[in-house]
PDB file of the backbone (N, CA, C, O) and the ligand in Angstrom, with CONECT records:
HET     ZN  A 101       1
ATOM      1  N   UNK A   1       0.714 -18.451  20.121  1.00  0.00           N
ATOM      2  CA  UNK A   1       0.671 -17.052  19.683  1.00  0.00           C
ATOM      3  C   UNK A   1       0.386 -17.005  18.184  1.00  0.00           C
ATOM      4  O   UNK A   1       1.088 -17.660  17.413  1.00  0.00           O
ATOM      5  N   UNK A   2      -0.728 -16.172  17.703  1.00  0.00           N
ATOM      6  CA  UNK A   2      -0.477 -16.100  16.509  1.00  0.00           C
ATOM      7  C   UNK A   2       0.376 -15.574  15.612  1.00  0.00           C
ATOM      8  O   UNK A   2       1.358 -15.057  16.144  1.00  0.00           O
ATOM      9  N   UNK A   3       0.344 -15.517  14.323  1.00  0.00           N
ATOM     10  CA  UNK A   3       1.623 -15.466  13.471  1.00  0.00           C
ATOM     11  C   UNK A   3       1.280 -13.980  13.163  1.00  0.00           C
ATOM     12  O   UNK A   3       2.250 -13.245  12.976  1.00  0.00           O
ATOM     13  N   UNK A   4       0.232 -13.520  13.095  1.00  0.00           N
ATOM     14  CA  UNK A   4      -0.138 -12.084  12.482  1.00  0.00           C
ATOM     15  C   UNK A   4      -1.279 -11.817  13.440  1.00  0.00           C
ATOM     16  O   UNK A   4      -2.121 -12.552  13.955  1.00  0.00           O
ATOM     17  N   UNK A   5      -0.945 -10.095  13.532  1.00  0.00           N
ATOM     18  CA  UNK A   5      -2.322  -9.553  14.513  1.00  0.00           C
ATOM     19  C   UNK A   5      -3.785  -9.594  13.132  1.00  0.00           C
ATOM     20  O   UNK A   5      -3.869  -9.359  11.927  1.00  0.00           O
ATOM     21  N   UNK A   6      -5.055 -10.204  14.662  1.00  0.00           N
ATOM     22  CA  UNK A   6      -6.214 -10.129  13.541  1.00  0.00           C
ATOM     23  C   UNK A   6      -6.723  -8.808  13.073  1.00  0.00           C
ATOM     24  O   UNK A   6      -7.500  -8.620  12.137  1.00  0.00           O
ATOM     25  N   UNK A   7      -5.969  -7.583  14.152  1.00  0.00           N
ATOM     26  CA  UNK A   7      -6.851  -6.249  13.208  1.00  0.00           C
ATOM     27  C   UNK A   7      -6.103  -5.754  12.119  1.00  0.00           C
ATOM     28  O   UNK A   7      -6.712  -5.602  11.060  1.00  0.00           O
ATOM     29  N   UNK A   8      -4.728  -5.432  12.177  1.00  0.00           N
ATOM     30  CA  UNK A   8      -3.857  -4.910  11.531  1.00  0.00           C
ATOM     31  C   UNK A   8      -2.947  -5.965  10.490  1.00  0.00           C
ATOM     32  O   UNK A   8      -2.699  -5.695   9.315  1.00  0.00           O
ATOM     33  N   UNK A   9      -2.606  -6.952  11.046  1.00  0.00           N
ATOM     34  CA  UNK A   9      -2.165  -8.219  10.050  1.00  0.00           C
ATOM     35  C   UNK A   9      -0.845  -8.008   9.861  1.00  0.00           C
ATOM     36  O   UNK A   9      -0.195  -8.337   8.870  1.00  0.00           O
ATOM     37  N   UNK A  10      -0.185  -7.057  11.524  1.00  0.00           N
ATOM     38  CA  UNK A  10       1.639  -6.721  11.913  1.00  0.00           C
ATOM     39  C   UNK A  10       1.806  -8.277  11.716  1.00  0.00           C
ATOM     40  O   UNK A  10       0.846  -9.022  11.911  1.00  0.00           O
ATOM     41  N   UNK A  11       3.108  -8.784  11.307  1.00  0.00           N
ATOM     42  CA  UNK A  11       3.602 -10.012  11.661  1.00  0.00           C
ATOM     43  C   UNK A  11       4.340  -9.719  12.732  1.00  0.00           C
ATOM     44  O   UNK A  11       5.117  -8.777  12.887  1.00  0.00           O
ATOM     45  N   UNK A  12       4.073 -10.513  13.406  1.00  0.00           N
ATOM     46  CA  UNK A  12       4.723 -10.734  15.305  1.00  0.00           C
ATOM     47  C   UNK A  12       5.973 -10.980  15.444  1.00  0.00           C
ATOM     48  O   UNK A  12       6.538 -10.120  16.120  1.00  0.00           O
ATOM     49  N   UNK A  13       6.938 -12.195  14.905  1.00  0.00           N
ATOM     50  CA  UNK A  13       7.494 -12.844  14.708  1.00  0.00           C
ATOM     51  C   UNK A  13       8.798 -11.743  13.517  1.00  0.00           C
ATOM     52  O   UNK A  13       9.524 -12.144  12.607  1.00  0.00           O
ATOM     53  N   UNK A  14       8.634 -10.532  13.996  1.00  0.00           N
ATOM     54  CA  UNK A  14       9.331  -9.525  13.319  1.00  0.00           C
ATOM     55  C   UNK A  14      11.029 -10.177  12.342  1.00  0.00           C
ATOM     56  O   UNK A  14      11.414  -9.907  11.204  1.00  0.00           O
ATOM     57  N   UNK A  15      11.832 -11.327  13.728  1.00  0.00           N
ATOM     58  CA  UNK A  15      12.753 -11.180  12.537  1.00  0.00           C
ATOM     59  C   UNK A  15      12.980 -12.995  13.891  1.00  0.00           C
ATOM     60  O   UNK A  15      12.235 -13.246  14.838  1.00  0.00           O
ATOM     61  N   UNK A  16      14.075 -13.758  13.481  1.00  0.00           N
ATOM     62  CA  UNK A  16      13.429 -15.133  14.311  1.00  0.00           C
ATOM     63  C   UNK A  16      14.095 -14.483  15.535  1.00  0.00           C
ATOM     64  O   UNK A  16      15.005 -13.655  15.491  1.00  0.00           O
ATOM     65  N   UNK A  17      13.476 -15.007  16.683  1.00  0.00           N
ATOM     66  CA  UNK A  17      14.257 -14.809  18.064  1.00  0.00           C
ATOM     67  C   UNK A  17      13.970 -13.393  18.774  1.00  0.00           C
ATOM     68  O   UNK A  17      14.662 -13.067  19.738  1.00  0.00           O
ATOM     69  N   UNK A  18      12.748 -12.391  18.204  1.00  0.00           N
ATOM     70  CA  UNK A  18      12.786 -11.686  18.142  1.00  0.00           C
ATOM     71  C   UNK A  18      12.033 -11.383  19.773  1.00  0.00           C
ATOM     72  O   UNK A  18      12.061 -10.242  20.233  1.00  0.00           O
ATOM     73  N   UNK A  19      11.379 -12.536  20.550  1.00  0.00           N
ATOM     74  CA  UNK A  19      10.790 -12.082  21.448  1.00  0.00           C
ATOM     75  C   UNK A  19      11.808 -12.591  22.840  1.00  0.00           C
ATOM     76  O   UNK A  19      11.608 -12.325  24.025  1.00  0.00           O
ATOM     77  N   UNK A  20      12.583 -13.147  22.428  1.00  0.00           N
ATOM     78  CA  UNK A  20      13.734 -13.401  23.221  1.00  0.00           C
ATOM     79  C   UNK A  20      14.014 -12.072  24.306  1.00  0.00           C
ATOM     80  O   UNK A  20      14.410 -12.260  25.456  1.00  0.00           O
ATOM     81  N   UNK A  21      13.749 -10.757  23.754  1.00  0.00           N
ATOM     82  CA  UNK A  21      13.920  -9.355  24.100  1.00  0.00           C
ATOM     83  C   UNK A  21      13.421  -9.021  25.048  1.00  0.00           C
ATOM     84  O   UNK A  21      13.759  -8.069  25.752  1.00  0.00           O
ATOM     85  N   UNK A  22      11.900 -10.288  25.331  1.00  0.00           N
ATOM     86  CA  UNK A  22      10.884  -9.363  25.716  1.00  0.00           C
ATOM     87  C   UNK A  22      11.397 -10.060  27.032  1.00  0.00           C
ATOM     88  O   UNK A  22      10.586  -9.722  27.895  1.00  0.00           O
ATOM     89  N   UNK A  23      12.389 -10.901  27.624  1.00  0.00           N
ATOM     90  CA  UNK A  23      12.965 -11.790  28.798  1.00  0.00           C
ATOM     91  C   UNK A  23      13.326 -10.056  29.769  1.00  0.00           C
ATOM     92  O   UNK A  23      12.892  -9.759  30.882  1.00  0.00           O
ATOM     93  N   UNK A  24      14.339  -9.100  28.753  1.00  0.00           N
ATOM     94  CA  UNK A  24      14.883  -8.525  29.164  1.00  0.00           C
ATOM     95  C   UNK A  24      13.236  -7.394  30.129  1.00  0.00           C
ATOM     96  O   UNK A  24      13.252  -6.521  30.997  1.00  0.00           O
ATOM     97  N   UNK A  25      12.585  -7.779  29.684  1.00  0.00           N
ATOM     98  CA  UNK A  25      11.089  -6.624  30.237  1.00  0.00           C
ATOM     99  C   UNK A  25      10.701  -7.160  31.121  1.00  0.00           C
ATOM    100  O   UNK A  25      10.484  -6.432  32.089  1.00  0.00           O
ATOM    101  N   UNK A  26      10.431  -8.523  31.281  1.00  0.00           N
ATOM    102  CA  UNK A  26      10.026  -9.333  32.434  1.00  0.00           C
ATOM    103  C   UNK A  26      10.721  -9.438  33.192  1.00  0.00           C
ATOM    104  O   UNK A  26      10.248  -9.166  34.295  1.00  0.00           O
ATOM    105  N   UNK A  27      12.233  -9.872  33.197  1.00  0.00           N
ATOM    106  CA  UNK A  27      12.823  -9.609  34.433  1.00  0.00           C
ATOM    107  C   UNK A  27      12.445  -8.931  35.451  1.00  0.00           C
ATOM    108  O   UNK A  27      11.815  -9.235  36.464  1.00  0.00           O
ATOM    109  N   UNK A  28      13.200  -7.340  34.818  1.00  0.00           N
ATOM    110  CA  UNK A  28      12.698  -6.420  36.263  1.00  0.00           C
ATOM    111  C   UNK A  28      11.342  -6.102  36.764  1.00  0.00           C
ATOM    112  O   UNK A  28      11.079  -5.457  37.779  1.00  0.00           O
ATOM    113  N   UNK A  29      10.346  -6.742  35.756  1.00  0.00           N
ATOM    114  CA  UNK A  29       8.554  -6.768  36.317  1.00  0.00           C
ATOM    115  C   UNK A  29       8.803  -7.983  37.479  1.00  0.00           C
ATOM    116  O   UNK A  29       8.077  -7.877  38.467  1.00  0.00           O
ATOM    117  N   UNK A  30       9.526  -8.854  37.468  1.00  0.00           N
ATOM    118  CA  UNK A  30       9.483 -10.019  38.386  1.00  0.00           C
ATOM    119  C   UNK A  30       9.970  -9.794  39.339  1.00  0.00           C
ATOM    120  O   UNK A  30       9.505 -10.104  40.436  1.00  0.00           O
ATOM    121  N   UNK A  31      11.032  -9.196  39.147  1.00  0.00           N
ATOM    122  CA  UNK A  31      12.230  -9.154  40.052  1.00  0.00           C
ATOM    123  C   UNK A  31      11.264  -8.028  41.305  1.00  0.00           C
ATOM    124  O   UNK A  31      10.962  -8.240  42.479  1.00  0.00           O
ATOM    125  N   UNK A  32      11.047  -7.019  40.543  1.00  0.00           N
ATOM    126  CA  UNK A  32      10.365  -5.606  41.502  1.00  0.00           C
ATOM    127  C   UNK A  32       8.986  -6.785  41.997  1.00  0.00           C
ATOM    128  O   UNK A  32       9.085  -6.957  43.212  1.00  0.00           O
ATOM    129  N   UNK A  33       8.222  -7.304  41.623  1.00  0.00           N
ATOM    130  CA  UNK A  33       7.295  -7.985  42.180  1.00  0.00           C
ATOM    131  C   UNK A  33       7.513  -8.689  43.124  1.00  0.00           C
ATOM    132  O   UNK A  33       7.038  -8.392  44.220  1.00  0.00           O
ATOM    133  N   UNK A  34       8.334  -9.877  42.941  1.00  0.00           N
ATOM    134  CA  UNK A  34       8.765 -10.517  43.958  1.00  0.00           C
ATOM    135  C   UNK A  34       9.391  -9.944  45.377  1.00  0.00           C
ATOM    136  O   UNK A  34       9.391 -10.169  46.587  1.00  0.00           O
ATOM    137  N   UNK A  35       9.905  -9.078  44.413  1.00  0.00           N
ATOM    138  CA  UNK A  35      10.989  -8.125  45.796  1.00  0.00           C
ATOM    139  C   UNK A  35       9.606  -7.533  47.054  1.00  0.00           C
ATOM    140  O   UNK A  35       9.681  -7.591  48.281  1.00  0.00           O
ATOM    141  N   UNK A  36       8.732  -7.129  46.421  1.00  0.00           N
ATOM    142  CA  UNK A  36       7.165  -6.202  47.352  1.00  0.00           C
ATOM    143  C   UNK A  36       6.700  -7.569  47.783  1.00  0.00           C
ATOM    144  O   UNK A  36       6.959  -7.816  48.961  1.00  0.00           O
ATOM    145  N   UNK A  37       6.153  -8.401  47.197  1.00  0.00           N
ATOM    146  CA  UNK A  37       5.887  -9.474  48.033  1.00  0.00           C
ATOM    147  C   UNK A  37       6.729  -9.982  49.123  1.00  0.00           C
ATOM    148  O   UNK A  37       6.201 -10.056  50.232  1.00  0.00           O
ATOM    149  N   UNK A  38       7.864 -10.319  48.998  1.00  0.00           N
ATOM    150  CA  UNK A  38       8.915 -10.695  50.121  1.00  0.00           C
ATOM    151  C   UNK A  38       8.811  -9.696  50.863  1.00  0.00           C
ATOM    152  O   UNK A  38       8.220  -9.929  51.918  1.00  0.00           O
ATOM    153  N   UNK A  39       9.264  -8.362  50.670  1.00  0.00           N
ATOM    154  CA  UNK A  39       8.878  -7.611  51.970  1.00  0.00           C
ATOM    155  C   UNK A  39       7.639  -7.637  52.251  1.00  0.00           C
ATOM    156  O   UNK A  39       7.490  -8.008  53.416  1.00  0.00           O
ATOM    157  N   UNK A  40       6.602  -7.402  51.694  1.00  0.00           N
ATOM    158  CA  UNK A  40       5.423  -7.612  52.674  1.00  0.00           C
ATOM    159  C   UNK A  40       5.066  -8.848  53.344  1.00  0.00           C
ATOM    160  O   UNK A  40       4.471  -8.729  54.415  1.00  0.00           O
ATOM    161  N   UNK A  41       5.279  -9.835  52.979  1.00  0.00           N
ATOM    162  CA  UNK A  41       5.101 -11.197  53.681  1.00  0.00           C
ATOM    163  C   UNK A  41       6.189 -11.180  54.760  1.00  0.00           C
ATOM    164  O   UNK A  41       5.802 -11.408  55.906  1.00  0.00           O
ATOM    165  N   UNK A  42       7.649 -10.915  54.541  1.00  0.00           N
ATOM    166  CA  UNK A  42       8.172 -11.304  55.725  1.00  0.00           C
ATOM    167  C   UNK A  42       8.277  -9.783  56.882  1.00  0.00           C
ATOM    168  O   UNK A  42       8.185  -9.786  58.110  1.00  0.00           O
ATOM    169  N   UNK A  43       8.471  -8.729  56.054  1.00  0.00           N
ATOM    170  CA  UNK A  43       8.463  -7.799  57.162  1.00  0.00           C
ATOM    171  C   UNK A  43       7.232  -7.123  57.618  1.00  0.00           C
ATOM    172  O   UNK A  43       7.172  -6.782  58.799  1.00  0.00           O
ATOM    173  N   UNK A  44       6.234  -6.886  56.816  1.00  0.00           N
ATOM    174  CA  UNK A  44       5.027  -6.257  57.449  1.00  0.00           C
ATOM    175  C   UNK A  44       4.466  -7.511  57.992  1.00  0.00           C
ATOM    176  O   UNK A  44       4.462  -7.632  59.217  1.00  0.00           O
ATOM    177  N   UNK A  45       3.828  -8.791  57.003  1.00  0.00           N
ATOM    178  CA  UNK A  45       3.089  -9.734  58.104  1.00  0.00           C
ATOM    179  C   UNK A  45       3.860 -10.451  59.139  1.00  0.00           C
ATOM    180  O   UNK A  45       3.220 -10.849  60.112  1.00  0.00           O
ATOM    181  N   UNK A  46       5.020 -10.661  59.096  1.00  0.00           N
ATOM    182  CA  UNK A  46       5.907 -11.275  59.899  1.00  0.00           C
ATOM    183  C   UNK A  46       5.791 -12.801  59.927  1.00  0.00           C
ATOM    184  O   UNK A  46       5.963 -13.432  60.970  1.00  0.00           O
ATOM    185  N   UNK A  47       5.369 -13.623  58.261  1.00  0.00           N
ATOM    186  CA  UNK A  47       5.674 -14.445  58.090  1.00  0.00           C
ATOM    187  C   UNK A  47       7.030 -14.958  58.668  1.00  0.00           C
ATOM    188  O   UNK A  47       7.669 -14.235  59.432  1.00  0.00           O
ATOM    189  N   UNK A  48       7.573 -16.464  58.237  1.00  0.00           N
ATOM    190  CA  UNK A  48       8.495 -16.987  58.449  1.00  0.00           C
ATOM    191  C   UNK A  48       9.467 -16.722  56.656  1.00  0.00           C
ATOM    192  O   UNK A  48       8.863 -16.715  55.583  1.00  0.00           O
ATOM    193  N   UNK A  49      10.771 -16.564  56.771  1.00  0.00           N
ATOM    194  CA  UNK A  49      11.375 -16.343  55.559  1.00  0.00           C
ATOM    195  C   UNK A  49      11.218 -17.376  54.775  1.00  0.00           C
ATOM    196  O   UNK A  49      10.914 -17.131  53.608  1.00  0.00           O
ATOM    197  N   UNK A  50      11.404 -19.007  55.259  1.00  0.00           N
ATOM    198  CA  UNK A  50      10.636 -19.664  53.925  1.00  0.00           C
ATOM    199  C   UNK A  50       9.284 -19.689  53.722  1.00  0.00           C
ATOM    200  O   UNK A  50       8.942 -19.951  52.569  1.00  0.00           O
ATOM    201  N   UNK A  51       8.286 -19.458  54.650  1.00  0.00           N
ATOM    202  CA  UNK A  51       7.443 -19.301  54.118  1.00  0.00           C
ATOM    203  C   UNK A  51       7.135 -18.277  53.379  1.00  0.00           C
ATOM    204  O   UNK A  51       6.315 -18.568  52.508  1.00  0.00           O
ATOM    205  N   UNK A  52       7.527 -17.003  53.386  1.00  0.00           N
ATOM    206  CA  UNK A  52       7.658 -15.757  52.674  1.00  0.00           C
ATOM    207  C   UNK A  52       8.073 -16.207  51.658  1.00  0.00           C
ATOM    208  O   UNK A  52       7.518 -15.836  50.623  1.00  0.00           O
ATOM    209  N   UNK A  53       9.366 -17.311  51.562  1.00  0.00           N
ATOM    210  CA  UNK A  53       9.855 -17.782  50.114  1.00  0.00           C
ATOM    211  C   UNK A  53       8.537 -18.150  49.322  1.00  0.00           C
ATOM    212  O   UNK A  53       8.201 -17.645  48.251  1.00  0.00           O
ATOM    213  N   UNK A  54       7.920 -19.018  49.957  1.00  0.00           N
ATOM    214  CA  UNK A  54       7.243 -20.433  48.996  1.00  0.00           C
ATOM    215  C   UNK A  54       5.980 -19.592  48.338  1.00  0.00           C
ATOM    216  O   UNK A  54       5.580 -19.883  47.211  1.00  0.00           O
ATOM    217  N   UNK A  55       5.235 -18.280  49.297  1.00  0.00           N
ATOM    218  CA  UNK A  55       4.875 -17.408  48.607  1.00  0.00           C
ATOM    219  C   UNK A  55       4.890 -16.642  47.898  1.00  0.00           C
ATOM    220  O   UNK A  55       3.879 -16.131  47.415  1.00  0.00           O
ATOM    221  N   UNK A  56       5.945 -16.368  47.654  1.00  0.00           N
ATOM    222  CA  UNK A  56       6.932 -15.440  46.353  1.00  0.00           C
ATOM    223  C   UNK A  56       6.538 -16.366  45.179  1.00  0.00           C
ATOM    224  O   UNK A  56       5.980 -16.020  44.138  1.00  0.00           O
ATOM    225  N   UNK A  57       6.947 -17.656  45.551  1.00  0.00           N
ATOM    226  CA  UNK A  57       7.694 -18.794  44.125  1.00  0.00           C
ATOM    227  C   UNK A  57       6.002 -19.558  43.548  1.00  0.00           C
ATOM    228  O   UNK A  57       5.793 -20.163  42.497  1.00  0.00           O
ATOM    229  N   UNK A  58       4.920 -19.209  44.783  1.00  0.00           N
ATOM    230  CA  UNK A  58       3.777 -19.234  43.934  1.00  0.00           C
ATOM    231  C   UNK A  58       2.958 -18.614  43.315  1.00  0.00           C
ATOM    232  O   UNK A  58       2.032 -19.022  42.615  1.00  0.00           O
ATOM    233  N   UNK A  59       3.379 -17.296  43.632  1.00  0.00           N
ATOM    234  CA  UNK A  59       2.817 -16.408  42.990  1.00  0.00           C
ATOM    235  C   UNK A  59       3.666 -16.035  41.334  1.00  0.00           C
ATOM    236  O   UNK A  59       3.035 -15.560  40.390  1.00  0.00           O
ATOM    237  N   UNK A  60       5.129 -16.356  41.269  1.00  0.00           N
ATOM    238  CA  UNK A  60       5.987 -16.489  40.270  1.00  0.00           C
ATOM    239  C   UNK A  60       5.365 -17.612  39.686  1.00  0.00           C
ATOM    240  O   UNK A  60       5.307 -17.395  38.476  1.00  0.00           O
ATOM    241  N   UNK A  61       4.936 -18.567  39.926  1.00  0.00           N
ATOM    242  CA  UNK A  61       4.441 -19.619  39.117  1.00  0.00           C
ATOM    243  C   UNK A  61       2.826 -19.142  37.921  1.00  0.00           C
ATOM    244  O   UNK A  61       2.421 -19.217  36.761  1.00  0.00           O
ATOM    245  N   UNK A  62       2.500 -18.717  39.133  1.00  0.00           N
ATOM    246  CA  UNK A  62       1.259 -18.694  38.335  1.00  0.00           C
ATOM    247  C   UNK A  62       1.397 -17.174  37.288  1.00  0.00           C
ATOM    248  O   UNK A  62       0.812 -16.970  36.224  1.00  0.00           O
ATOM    249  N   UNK A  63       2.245 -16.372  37.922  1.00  0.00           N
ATOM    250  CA  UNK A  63       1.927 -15.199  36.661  1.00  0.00           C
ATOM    251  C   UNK A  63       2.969 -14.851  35.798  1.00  0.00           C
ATOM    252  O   UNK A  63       3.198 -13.734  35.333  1.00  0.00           O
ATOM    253  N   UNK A  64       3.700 -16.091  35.583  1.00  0.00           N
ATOM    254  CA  UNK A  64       4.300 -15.743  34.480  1.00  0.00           C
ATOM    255  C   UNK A  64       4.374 -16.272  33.002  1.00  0.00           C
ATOM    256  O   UNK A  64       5.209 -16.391  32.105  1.00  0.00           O
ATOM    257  N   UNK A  65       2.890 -16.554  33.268  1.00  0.00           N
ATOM    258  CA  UNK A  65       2.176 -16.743  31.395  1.00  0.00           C
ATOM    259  C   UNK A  65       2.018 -15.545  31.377  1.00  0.00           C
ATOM    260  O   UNK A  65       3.007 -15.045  30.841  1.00  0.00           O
ATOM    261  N   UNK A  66       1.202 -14.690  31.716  1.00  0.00           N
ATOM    262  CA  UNK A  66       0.432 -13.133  32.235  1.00  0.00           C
ATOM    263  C   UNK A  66       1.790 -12.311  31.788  1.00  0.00           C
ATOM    264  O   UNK A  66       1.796 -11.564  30.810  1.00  0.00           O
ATOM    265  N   UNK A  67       2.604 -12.476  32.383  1.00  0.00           N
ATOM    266  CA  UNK A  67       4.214 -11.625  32.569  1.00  0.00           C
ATOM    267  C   UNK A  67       4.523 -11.454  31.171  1.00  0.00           C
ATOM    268  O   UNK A  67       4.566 -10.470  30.433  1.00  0.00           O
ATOM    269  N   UNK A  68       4.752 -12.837  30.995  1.00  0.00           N
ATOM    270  CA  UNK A  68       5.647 -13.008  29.566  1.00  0.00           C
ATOM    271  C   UNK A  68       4.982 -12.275  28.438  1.00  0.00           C
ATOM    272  O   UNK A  68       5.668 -11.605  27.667  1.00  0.00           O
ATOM    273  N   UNK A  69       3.456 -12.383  28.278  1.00  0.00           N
ATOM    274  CA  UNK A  69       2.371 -12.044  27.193  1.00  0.00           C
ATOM    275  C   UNK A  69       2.632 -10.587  27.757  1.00  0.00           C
ATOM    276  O   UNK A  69       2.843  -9.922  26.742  1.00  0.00           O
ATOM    277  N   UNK A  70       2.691 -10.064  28.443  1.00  0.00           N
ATOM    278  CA  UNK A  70       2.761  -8.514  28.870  1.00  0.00           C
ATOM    279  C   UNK A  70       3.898  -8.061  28.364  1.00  0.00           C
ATOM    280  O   UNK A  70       3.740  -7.167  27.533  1.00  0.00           O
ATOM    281  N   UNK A  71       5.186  -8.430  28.621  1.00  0.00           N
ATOM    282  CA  UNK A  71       6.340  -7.996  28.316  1.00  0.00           C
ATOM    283  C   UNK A  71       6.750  -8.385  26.584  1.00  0.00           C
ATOM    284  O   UNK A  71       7.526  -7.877  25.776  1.00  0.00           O
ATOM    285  N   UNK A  72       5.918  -9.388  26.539  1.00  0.00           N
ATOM    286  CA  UNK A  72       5.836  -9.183  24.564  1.00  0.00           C
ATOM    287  C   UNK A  72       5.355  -8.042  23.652  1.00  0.00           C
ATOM    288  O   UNK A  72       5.804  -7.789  22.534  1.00  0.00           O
ATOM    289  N   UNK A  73       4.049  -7.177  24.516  1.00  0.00           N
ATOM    290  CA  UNK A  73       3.055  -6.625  24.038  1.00  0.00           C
ATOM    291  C   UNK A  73       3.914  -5.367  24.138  1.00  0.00           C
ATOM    292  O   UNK A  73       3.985  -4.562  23.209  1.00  0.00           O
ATOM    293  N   UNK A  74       4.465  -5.247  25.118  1.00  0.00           N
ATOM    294  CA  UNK A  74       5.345  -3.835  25.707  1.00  0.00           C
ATOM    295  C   UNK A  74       6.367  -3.866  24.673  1.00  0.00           C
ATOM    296  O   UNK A  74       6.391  -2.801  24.057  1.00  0.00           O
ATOM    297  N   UNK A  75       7.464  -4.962  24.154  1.00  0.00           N
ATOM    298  CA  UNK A  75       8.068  -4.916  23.228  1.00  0.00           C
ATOM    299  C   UNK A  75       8.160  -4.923  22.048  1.00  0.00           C
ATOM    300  O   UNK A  75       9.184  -4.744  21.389  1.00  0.00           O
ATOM    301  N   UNK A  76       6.806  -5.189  21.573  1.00  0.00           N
ATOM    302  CA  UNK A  76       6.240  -4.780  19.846  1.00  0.00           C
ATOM    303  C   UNK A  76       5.554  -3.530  20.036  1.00  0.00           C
ATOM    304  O   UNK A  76       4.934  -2.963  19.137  1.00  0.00           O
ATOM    305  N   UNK A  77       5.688  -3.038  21.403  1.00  0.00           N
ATOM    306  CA  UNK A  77       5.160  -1.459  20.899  1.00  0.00           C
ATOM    307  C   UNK A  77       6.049  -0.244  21.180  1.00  0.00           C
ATOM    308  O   UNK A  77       5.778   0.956  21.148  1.00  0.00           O
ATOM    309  N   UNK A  78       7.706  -1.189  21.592  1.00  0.00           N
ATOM    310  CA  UNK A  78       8.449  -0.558  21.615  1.00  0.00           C
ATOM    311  C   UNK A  78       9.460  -0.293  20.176  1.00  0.00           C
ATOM    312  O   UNK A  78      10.319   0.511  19.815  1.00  0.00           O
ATOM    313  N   UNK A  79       8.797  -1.445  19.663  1.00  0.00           N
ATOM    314  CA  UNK A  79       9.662  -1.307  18.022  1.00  0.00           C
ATOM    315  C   UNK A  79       8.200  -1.146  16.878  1.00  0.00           C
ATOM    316  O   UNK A  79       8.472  -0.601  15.808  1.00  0.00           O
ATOM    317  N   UNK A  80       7.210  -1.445  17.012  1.00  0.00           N
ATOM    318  CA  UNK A  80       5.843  -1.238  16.042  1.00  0.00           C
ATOM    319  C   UNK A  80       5.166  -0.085  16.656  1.00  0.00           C
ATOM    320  O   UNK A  80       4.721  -0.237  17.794  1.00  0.00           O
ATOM    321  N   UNK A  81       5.043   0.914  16.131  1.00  0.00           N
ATOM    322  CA  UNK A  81       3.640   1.835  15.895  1.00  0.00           C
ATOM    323  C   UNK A  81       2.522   1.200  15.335  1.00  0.00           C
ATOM    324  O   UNK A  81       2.713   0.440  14.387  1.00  0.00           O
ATOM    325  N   UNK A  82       1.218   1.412  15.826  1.00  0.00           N
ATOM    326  CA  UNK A  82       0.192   1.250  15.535  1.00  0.00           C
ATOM    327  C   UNK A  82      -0.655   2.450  15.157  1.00  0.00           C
ATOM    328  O   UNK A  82      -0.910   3.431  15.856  1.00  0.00           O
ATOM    329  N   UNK A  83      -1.092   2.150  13.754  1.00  0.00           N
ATOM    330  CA  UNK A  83      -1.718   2.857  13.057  1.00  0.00           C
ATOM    331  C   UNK A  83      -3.118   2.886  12.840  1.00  0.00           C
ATOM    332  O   UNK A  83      -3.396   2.500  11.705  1.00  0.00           O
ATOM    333  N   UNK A  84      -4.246   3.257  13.631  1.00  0.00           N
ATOM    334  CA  UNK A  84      -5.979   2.451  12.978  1.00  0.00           C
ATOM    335  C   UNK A  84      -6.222   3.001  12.056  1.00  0.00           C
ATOM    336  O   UNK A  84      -7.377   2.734  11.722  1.00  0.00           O
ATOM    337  N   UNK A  85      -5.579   3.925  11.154  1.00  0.00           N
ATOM    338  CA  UNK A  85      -6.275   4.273   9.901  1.00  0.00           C
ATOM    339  C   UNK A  85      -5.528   2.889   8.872  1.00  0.00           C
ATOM    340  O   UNK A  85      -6.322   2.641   7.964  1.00  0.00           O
ATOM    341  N   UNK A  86      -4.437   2.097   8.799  1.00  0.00           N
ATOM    342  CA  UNK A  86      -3.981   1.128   8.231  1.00  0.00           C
ATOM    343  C   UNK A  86      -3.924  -0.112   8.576  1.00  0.00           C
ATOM    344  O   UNK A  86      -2.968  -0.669   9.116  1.00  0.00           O
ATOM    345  N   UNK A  87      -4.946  -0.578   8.273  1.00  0.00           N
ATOM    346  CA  UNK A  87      -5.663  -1.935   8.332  1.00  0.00           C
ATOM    347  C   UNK A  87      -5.371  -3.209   6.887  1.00  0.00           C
ATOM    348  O   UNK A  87      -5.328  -3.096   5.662  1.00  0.00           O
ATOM    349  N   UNK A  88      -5.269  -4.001   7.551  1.00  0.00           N
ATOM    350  CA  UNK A  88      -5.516  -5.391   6.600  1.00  0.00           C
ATOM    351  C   UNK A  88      -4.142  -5.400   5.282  1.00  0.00           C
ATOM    352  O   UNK A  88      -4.232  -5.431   4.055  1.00  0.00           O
ATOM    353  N   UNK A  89      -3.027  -5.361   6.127  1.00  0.00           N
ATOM    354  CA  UNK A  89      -1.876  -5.261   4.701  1.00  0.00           C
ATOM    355  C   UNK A  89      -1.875  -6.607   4.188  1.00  0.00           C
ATOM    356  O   UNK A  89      -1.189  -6.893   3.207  1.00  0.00           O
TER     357      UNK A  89
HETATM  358 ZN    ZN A 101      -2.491  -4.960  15.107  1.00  0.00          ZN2+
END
C-alpha cells in the first residue's frame, strides 16, 4: 500500500494501527457473504453441507485481498473527506 494517495498526497497511515478498523468493515461484508453463499449452495442447489462448506472457504480465500482493500477505502472515507479542488499538499 502506498504511504500517500498519488492525487491528493492524504497520508493513509493516518495515526499507526489505524487500518486495524477497517477488520471491523470486513467482517460483516464476509460474514453476510458467506452467509448467501451457504444458503444458496446448500438450500437452493441442494449441495452437500461440506461441500457447501469448502465453497464458502474458497470463495473466502480468494476475495479477501479485494475485501480488505475495500473495507480500507470505506474507512478513510469514513474519517477523510475528499476535496478535488485541494491537490498536492
Ligand atoms: Zn486522494
Amino acid at each position: 500500500m502506498p504511504e500517500r494517495c498519488a492525487v491528493c498526497g492524504q497520508v493513509f497511515e493516518i495515526e499507526p494501527g489505524f487500518f486495524l478498523a477497517a477488520l471491523w468493515i470486513s467482517y460483516p461484508l464476509v460474514l453476510g457473504f458467506e452467509m448467501a453463499v451457504l444458503i444458496t449452495c446448500y438450500l437452493v442447489l441442494n449441495y452437500s453441507l461440506l461441500l457447501s462448506f469448502l465453497i464458502a472457504a474458497t470463495f473466502l480465500l480468494v476475495l479477501t485481498p479485494p475485501v480488505m482493500r475495500y473495507s480500507r477505502s470505506v474507512l478513510i472515507h469514513l474519517f477523510v473527506s475528499f476535496d478535488e479542488n485541494r491537490s498536492g499538499e
